[in-house]
N, C-alpha and C positions, 0 to 999 in steps of 0.2 A: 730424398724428398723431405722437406721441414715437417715438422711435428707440430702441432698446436696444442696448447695447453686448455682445457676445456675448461678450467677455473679462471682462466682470464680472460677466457672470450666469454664467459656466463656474468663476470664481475665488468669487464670496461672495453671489452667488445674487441674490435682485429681489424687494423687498419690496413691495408697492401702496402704500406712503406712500411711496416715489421715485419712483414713474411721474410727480408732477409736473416735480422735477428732467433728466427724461432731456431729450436733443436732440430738437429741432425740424425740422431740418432735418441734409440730409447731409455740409455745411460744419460746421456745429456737432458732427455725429457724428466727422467725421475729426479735426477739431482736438482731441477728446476723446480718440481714439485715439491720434494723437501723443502727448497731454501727460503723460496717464495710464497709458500702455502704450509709448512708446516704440519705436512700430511707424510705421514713415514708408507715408504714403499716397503715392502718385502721383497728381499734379493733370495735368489737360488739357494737355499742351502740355508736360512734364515727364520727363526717363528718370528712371530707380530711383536712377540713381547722384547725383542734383541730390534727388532728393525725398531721400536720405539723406544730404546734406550742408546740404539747408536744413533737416533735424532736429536736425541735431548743432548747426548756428548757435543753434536757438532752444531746444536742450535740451542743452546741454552735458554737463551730468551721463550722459546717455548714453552717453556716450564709454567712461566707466568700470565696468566688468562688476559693483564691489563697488555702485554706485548707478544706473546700468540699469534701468528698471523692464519692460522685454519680455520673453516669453514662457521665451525661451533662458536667459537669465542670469537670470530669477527661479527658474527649473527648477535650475541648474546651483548655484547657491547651496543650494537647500533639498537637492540630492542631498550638498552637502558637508557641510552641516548632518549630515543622514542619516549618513552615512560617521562623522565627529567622535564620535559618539554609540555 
């Protein structure tokens, strides 16, 4: 049964022509979560501080708030946006 990402249906919503695309499984959902949200999962056997240091290894760009794509620093940009305006 496909998995939905709830960060993408809360950011641009879930069309039925992507329910083929979604996860499979909950390996496929988290690694989805990492890549595209920039949100470290913690795996079995894992603390927080190793699950967000094996994200910054495989997603560098995260490191940096202007290219971050997580909840925080996407908020935090569109509030400067705002502000700018």
């Amino acid at each position: 049964m496909p998995l939905a990402c709830k960060l993408c249906i809360a950011t641009k919503g879930l069309k039925g022509s992507e329910i083929g695309s979604l996860p499979n499984t909950y390996e496929e959902l988290f690694e989805h979560v990492e890549r595209e949200h920039h949100v470290p999962i913690v795996r079995e056997g894992e603390t927080a501080a190793e699950a967000y240091d094996r994200l910054l290894l495989k997603y560098p760009e995260a490191r940096d708030p202007k290219t971050c794509k997580c909840p925080a620093c996407t908020a935090a940009r569109a509030r400067r946006a705002a502000e700018a305006t």
